[in-house]
Backbone as a printed PyTorch tensor [residue, N CA C, xyz], in Angstrom:
tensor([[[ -3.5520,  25.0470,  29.0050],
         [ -2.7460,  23.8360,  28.9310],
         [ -3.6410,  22.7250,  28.4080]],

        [[ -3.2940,  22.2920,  26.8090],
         [ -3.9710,  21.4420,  26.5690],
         [ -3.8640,  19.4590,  26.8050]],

        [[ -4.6170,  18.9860,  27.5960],
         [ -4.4610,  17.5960,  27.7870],
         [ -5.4180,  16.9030,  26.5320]],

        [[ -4.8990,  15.6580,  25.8800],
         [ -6.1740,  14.7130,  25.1930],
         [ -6.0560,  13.3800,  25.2930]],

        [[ -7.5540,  13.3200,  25.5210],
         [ -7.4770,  11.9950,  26.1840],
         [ -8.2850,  10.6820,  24.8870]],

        [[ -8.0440,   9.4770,  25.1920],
         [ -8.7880,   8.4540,  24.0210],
         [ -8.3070,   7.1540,  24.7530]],

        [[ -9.3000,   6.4290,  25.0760],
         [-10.4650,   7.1150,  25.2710],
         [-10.4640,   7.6510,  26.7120]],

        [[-11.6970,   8.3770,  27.5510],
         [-11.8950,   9.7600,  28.2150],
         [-10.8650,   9.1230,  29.8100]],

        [[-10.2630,   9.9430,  29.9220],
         [ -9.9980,   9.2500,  31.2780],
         [ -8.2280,   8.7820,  31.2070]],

        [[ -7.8030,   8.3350,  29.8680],
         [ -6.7410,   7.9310,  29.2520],
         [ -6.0810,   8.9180,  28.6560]],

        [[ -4.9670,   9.8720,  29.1050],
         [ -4.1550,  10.6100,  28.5990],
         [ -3.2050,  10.2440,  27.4670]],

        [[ -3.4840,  10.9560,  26.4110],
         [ -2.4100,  10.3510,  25.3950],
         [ -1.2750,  11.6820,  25.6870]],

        [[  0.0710,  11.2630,  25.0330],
         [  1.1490,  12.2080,  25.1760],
         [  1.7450,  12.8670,  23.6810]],

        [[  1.6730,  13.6760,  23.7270],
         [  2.0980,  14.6950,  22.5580],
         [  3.0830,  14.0400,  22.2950]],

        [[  3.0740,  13.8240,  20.7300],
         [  3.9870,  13.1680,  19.5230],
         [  4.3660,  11.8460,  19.6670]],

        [[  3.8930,  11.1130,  20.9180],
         [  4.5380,   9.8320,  21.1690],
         [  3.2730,   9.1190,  20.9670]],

        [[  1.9830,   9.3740,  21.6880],
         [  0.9250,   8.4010,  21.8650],
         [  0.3740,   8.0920,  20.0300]],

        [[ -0.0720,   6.4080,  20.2200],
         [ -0.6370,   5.9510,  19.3370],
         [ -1.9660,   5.5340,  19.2360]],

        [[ -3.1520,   5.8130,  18.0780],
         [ -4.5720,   5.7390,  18.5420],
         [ -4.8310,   4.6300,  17.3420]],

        [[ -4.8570,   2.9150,  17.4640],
         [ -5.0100,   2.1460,  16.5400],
         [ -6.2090,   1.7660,  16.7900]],

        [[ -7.0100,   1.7370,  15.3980],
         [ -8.4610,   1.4450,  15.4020],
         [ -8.8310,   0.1960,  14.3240]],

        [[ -7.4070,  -0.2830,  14.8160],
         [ -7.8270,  -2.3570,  14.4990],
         [ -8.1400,  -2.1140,  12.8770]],

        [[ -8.8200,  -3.8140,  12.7570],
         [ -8.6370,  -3.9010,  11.7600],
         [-10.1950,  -4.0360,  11.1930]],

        [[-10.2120,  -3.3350,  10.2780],
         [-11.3820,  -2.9690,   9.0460],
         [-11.4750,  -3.3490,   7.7560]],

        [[-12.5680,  -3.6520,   7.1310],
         [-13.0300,  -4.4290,   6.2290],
         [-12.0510,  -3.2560,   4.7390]],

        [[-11.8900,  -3.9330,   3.9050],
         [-11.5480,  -3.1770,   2.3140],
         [-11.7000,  -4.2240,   1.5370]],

        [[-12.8440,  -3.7440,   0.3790],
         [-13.4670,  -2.5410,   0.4070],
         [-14.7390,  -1.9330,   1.1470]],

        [[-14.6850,  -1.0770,   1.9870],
         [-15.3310,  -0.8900,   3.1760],
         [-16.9020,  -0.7430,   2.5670]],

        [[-17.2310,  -0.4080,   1.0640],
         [-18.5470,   0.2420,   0.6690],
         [-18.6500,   1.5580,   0.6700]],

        [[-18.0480,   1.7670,   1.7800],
         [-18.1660,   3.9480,   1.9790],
         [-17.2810,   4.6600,   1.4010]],

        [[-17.3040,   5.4270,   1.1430],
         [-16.7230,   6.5750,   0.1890],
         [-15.4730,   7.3250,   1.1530]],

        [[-14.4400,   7.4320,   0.5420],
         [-13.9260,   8.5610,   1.7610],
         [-13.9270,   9.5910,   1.8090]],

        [[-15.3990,  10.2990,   1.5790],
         [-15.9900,  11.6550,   2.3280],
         [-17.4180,  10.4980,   3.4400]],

        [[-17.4130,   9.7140,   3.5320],
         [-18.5340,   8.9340,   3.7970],
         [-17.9640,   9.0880,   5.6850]],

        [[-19.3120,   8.8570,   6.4480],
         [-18.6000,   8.2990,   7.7710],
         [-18.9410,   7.5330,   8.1920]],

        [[-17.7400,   6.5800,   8.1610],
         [-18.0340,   5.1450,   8.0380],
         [-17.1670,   4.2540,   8.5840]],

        [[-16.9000,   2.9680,   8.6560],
         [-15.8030,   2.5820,   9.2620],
         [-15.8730,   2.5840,  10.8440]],

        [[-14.9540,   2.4970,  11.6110],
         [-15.2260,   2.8560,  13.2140],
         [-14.5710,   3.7430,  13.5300]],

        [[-15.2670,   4.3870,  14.3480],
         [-14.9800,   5.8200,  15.1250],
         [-14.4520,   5.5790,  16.6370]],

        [[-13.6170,   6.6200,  16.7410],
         [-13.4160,   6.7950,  18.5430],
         [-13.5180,   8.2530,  19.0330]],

        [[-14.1380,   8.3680,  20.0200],
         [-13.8710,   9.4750,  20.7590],
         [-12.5940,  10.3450,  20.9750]],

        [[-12.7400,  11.3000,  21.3230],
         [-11.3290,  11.9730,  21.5730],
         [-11.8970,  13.3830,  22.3860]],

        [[-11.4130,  13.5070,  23.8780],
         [-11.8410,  14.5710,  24.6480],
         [-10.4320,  15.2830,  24.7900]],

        [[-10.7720,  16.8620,  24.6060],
         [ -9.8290,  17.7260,  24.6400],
         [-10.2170,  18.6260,  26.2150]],

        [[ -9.6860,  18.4280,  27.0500],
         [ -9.2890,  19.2710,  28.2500],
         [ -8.2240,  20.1370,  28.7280]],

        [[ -9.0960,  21.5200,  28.8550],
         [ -8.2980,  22.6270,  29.3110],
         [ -7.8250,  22.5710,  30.5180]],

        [[ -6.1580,  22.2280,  30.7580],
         [ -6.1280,  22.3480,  32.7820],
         [ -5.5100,  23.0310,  33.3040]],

        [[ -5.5430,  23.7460,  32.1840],
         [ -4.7850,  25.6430,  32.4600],
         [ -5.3670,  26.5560,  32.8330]],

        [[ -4.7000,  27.5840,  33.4300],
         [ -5.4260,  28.8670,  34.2440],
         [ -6.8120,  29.9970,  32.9140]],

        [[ -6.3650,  29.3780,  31.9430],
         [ -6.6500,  30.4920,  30.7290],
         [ -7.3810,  29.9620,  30.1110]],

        [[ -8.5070,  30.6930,  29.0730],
         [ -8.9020,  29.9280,  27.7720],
         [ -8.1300,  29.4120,  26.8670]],

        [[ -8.1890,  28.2380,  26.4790],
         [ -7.6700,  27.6380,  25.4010],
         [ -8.4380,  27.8790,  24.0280]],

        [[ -7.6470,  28.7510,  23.0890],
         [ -8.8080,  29.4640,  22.4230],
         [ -7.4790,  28.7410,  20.4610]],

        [[ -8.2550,  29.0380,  19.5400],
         [ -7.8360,  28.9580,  18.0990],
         [ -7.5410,  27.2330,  18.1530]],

        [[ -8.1310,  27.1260,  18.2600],
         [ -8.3530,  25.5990,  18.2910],
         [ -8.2980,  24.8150,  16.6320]],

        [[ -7.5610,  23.8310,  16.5540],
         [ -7.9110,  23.4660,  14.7190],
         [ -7.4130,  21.9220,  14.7170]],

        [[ -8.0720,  21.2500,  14.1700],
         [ -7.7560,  19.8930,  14.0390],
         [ -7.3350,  19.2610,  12.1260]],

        [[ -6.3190,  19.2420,  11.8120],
         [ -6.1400,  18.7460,  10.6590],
         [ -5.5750,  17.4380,  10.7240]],

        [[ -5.6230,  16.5390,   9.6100],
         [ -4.5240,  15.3800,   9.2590],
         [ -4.3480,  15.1900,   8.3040]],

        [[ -2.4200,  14.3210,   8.5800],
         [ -1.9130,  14.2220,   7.3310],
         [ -1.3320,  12.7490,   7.3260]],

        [[ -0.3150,  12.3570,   6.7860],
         [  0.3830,  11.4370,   6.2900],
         [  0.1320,  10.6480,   4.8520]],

        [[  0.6350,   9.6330,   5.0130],
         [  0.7890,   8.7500,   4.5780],
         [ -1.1300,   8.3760,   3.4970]],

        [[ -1.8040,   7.9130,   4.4850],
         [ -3.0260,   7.3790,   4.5880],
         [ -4.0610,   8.6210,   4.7670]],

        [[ -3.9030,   9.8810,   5.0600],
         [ -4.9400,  10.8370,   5.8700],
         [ -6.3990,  10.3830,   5.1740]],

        [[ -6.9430,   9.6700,   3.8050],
         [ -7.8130,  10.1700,   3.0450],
         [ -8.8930,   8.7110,   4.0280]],

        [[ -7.8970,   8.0700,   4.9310],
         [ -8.5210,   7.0390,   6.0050],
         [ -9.5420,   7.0420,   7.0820]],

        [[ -9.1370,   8.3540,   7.5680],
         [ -9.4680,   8.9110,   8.5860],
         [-10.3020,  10.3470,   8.1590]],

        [[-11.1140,  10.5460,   9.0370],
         [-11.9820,  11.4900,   9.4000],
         [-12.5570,  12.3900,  10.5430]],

        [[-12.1940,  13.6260,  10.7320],
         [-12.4200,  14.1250,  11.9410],
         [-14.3120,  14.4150,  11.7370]],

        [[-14.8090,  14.2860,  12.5560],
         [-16.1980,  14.6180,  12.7940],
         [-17.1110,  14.8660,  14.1890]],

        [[-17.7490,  15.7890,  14.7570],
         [-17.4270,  16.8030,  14.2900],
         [-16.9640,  17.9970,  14.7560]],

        [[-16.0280,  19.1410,  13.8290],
         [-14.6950,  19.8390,  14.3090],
         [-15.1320,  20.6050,  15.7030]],

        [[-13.8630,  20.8250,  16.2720],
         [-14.1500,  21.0340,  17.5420],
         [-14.5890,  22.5130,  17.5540]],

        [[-14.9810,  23.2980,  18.8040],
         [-14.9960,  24.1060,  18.7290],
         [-14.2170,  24.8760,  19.3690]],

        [[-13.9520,  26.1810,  18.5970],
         [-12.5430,  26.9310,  18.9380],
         [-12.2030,  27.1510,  20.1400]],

        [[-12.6480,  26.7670,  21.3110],
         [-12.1990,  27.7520,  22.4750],
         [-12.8710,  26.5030,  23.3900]],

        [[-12.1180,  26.4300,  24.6860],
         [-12.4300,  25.3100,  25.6010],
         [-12.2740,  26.5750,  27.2000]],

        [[-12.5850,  26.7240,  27.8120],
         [-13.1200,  27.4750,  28.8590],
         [-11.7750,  26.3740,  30.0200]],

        [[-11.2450,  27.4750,  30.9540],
         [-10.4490,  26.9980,  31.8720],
         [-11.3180,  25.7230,  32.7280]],

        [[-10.5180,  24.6060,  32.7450],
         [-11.2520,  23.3630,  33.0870],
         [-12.5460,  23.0450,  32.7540]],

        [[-12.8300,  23.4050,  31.4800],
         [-13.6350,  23.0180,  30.6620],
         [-13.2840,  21.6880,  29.6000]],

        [[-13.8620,  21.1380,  28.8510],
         [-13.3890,  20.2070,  27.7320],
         [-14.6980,  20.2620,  26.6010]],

        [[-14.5130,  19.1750,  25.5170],
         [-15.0230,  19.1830,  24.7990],
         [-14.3570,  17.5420,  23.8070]],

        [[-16.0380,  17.0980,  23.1020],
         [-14.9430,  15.7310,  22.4100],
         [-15.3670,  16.0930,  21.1070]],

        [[-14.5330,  15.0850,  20.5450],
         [-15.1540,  15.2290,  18.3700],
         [-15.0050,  13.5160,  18.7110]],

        [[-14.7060,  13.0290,  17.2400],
         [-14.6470,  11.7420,  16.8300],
         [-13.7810,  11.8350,  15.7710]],

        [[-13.0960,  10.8360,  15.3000],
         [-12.2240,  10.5360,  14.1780],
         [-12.4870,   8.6230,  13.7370]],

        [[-13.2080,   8.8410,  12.6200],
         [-13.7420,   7.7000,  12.0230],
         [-12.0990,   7.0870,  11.2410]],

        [[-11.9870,   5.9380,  10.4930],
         [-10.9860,   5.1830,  10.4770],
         [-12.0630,   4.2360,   9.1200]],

        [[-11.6550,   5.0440,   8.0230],
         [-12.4740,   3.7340,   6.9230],
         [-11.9610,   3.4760,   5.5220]],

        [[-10.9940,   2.5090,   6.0880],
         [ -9.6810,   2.2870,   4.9970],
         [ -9.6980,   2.2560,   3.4250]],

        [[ -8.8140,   2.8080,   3.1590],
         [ -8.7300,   3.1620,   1.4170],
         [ -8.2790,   2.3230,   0.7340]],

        [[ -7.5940,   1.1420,   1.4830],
         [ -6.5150,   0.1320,   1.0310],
         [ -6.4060,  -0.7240,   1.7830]],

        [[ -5.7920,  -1.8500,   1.2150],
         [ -5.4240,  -3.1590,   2.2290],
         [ -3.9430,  -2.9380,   3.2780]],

        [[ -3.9600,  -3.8950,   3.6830],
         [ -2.5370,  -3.6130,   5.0740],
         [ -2.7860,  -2.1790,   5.8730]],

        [[ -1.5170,  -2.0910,   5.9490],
         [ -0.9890,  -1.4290,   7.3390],
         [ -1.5530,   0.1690,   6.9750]],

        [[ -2.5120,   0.9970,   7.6940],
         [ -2.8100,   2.3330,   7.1070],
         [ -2.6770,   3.4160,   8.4620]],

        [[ -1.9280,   4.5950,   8.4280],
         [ -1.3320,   5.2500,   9.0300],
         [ -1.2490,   6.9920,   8.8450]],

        [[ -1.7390,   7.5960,   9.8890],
         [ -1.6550,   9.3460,   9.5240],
         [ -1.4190,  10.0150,  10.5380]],

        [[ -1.3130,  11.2900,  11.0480],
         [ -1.0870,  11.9380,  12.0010],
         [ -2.2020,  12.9680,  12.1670]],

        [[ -2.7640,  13.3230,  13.4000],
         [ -3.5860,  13.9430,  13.8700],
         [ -3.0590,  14.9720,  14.3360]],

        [[ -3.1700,  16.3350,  14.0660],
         [ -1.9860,  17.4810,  14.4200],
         [ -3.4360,  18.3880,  15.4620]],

        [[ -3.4170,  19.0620,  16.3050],
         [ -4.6620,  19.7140,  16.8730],
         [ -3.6750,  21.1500,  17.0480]],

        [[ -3.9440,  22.2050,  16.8640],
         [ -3.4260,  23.7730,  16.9900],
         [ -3.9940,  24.2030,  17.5790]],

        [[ -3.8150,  25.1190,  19.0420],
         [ -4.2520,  25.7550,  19.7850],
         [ -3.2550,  26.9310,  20.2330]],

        [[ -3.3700,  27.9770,  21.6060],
         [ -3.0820,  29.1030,  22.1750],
         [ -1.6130,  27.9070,  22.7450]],

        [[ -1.5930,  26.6580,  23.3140],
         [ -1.0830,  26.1390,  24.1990],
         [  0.5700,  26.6360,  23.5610]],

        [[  1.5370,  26.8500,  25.0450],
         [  2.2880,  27.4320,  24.3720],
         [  3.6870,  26.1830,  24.3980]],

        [[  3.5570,  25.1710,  24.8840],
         [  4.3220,  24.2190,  24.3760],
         [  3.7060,  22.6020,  23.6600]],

        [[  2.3900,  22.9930,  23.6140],
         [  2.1520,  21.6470,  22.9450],
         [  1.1070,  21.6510,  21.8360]],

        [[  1.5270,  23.0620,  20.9770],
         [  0.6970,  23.2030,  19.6880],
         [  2.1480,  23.0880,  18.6470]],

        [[  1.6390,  22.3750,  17.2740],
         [  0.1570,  21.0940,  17.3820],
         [  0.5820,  20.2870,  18.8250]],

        [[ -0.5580,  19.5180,  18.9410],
         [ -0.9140,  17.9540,  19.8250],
         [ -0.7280,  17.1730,  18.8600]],

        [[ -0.1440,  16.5640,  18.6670],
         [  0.5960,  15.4100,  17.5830],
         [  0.4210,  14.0360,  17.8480]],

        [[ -0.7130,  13.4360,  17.0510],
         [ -1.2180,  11.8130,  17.9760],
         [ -1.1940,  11.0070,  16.4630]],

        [[ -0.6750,   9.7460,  16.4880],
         [ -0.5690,   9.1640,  15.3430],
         [ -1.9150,   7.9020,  14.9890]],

        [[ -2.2960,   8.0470,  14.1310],
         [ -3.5450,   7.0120,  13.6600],
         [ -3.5490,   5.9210,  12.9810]],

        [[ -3.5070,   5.0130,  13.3380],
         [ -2.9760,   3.6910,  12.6730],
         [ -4.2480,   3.0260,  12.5630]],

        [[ -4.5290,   1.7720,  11.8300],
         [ -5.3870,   1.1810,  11.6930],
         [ -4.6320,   0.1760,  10.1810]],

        [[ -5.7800,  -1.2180,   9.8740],
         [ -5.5320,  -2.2360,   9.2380],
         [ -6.6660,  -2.2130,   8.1630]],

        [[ -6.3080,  -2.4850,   6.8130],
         [ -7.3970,  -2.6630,   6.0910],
         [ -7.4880,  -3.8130,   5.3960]],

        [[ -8.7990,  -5.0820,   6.0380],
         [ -8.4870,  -6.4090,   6.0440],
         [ -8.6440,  -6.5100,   4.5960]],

        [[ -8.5840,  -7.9750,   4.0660],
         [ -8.8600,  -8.0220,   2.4270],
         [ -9.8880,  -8.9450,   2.6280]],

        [[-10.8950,  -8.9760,   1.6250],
         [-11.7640, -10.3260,   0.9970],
         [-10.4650, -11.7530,   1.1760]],

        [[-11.4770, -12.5610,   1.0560],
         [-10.5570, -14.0820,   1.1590],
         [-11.6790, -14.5550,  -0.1530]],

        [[-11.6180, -15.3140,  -1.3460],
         [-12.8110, -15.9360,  -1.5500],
         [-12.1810, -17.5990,  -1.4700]],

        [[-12.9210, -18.3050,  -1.4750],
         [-12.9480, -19.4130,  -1.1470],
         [-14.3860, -19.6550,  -2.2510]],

        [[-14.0670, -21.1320,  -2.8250],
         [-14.9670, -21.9790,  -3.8040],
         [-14.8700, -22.9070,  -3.3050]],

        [[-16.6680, -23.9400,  -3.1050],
         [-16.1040, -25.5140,  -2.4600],
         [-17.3530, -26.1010,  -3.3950]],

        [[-17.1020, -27.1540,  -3.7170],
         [-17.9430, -28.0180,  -4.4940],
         [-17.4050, -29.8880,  -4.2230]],

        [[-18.5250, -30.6140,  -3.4580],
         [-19.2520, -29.9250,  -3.0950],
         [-19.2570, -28.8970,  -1.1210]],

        [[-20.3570, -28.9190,  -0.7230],
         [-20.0640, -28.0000,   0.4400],
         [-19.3840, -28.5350,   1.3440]],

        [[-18.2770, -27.6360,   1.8610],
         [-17.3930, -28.0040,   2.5900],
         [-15.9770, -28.5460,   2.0970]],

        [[-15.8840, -29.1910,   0.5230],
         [-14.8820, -29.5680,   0.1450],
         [-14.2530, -28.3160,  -0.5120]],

        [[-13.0510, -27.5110,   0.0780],
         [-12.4270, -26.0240,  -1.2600],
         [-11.5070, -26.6300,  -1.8340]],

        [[-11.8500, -25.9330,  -3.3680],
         [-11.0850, -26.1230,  -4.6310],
         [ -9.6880, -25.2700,  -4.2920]],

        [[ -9.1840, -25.2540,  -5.2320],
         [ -7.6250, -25.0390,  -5.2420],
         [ -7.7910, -24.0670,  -6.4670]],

        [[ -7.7490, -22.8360,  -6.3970],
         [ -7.4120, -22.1920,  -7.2410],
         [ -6.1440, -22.9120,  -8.4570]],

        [[ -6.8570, -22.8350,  -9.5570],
         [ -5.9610, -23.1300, -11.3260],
         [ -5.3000, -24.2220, -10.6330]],

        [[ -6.0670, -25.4640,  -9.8150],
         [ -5.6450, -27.0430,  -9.7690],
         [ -6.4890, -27.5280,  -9.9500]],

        [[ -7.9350, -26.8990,  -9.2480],
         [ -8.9620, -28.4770,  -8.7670],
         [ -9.9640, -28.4240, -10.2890]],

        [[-10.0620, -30.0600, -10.5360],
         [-10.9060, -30.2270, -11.2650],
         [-12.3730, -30.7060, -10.7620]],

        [[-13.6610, -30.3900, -11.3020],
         [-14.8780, -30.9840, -11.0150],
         [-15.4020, -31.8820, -12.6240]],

        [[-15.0600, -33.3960, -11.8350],
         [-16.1650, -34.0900, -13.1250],
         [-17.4420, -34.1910, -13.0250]],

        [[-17.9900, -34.0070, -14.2560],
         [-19.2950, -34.5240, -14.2350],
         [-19.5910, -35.5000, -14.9170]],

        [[-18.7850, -36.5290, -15.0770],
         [-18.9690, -37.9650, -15.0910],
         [-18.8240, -37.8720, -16.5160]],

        [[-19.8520, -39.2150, -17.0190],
         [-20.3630, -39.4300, -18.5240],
         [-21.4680, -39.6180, -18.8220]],

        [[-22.0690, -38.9050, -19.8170],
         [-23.6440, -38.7360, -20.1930],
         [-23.2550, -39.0230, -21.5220]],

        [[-24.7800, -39.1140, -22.1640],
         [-25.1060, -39.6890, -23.1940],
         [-24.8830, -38.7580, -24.3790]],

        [[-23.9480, -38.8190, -25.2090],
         [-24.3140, -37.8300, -26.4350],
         [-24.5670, -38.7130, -28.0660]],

        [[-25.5440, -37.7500, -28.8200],
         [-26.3300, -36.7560, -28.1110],
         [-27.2460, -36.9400, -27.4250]],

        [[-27.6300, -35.5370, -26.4160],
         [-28.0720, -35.9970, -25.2800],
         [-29.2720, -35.2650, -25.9370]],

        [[-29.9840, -34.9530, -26.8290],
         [-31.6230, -34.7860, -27.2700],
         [-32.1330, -33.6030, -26.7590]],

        [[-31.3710, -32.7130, -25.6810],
         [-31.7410, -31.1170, -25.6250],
         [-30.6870, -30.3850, -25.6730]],

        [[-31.2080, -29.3510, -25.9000],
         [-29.8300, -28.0030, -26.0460],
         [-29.4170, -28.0360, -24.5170]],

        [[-28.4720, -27.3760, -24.2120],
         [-28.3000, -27.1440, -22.9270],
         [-28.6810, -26.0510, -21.8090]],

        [[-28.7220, -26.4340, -20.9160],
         [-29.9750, -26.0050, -20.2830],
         [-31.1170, -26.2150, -20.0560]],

        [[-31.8220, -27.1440, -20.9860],
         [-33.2900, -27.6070, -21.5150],
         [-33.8400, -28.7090, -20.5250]],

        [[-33.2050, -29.0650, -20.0330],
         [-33.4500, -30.5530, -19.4570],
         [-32.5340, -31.5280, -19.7010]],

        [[-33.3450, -32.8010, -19.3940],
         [-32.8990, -34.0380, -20.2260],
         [-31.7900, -34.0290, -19.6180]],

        [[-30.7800, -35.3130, -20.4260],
         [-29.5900, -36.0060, -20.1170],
         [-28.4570, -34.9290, -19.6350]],

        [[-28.6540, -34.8770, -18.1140],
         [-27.7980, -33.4820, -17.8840],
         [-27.2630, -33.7920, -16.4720]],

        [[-26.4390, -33.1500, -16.2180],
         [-25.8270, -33.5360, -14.5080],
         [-25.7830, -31.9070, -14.1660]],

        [[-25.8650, -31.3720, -12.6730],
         [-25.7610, -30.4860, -12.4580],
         [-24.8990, -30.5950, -10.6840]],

        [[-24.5600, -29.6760, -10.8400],
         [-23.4240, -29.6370,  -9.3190],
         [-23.3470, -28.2790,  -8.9930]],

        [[-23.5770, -28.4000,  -7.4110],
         [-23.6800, -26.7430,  -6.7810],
         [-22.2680, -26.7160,  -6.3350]],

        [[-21.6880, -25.2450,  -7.0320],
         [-20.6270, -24.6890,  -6.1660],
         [-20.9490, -23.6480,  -4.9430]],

        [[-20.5270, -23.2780,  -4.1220],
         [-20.8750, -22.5270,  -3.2210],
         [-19.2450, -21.3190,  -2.9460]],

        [[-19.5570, -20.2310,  -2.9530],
         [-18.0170, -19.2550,  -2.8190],
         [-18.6370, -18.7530,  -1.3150]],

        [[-17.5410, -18.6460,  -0.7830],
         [-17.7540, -18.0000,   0.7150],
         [-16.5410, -17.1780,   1.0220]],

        [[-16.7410, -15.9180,   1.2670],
         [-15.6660, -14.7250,   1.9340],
         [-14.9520, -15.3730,   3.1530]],

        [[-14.1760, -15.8200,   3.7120],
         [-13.4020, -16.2720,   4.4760],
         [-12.6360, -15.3470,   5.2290]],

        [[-12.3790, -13.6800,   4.5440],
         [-11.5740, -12.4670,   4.7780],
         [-12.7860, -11.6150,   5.8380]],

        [[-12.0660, -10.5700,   5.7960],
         [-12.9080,  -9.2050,   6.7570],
         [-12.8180,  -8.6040,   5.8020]],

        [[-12.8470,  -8.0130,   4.6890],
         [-12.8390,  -7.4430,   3.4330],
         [-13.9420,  -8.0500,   3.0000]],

        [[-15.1970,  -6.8100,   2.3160],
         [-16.3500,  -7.2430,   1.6600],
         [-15.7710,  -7.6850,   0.1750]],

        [[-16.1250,  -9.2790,  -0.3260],
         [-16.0930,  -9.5020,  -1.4260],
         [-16.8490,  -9.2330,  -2.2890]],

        [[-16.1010,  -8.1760,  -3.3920],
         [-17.1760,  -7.4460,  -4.4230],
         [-16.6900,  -7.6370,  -5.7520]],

        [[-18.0250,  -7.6200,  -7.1350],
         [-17.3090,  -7.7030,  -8.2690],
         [-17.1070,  -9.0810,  -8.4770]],

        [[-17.4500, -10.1370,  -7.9910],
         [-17.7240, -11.2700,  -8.2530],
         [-18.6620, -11.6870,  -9.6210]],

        [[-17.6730, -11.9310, -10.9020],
         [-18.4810, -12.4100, -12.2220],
         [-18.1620, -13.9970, -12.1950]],

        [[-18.9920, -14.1960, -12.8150],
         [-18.2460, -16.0280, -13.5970],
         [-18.5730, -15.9730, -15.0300]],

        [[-17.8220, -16.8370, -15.2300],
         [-17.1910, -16.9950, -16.8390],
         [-16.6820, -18.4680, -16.9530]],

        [[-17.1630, -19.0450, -18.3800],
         [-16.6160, -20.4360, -18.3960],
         [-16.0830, -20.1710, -20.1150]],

        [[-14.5640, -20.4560, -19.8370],
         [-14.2490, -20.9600, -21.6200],
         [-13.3510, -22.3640, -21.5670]],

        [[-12.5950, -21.9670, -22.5990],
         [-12.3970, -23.8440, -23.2400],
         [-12.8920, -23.9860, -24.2120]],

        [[-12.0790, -25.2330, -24.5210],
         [-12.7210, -25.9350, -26.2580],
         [-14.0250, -26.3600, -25.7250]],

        [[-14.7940, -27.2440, -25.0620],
         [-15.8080, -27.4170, -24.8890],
         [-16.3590, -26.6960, -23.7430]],

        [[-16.3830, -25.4430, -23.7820],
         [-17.1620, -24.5460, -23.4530],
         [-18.4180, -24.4980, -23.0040]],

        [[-18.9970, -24.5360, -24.4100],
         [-20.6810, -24.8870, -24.8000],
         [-21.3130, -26.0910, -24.1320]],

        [[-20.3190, -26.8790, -23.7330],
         [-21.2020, -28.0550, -22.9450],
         [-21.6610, -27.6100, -21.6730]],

        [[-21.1740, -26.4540, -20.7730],
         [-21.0310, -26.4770, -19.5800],
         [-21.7540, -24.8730, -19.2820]],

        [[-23.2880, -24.6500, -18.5620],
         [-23.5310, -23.4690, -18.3240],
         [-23.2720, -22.9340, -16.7230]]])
């Protein structure tokens, strides 16, 4: 008779119980063969007279490529015996991410064990403030740099008759911000590095 618990001590119930492992950064950095992301425990207890033997843990849905069993259990749990694995959670995508945990055993009314895996995959936020502390407005805010002298007697960049102003970008999200280029065009372009 197979019971599983998450965490140890906490009985989940075949096809109804839910195992949500919050919310996680996207793009996480890790690969999904990677193990990465956050993990939880999961103890499988035998509280049957018999070995609980052919044991198999797969998942599917929606999301499965999210989640990760590690590592697989082993086939056979000894009468009031147990045993745990882990199932990592390291999102492929932003929002709501979701799969089912199916476990196959001897048990003769609760194979599979059917536990559902939910979890969140936060996004980057970026945020630009110039100067610090003041944020721009995405395709509104303008930054002047006043009026200088032309011509101003160096190329740009060089020195000389020049104004300069720090922008600062800050992630504001739970999502690692990645792939961050800058680029400046416009008719006067060339004035501005």
């Amino acid at each position: 008779d197979i019971a599983v618990e998450q965490p140890a001590g906490t009985g989940l119930v075949d096809g109804v119980s839910v195992v949500d492992f919050g919310s996680q950064p996207f793009p996480s950095g890790a690969g999904p063969v990677m193990f990465g992301g956050v993990s939880k425990t999961f103890t499988i207890r035998n509280t049957g007279g018999n070995t609980l033997t052919g044991m198999m843990l797969n998942i599917d849905g929606a999301h499965m490529m999210d989640f990760m069993v590690m590592p697989p259990p082993i086939p056979e749990v000894a009468s009031g015996g147990s045993q745990t694995f882990m199932v990592s959670f390291t999102p492929m995508g932003m929002g709501a991410r979701s799969a089912v945990l199916h476990i196959t055993s001897n048990d003769p009314d609760e194979s599979p064990f059917d536990i559902m895996l939910t979890g969140t995959g936060a996004p980057p936020d970026i945020v630009v403030e110039q100067p610090a502390g003041m944020s721009l407005v995405d395709g509104e805010s303008s930054v002047d740099f006043g009026s200088l002298p032309f011509p101003s007697s160096v190329a740009p960049g060089m020195g000389g008759s020049r104004v300069e102003k720090t922008f600062t970008i800050k992630n504001t999200g739970s999502g690692n911000l990645t792939g961050v280029m800058l680029g400046i065009d416009g008719t006067h372009m060339m004035d501005f590095i």
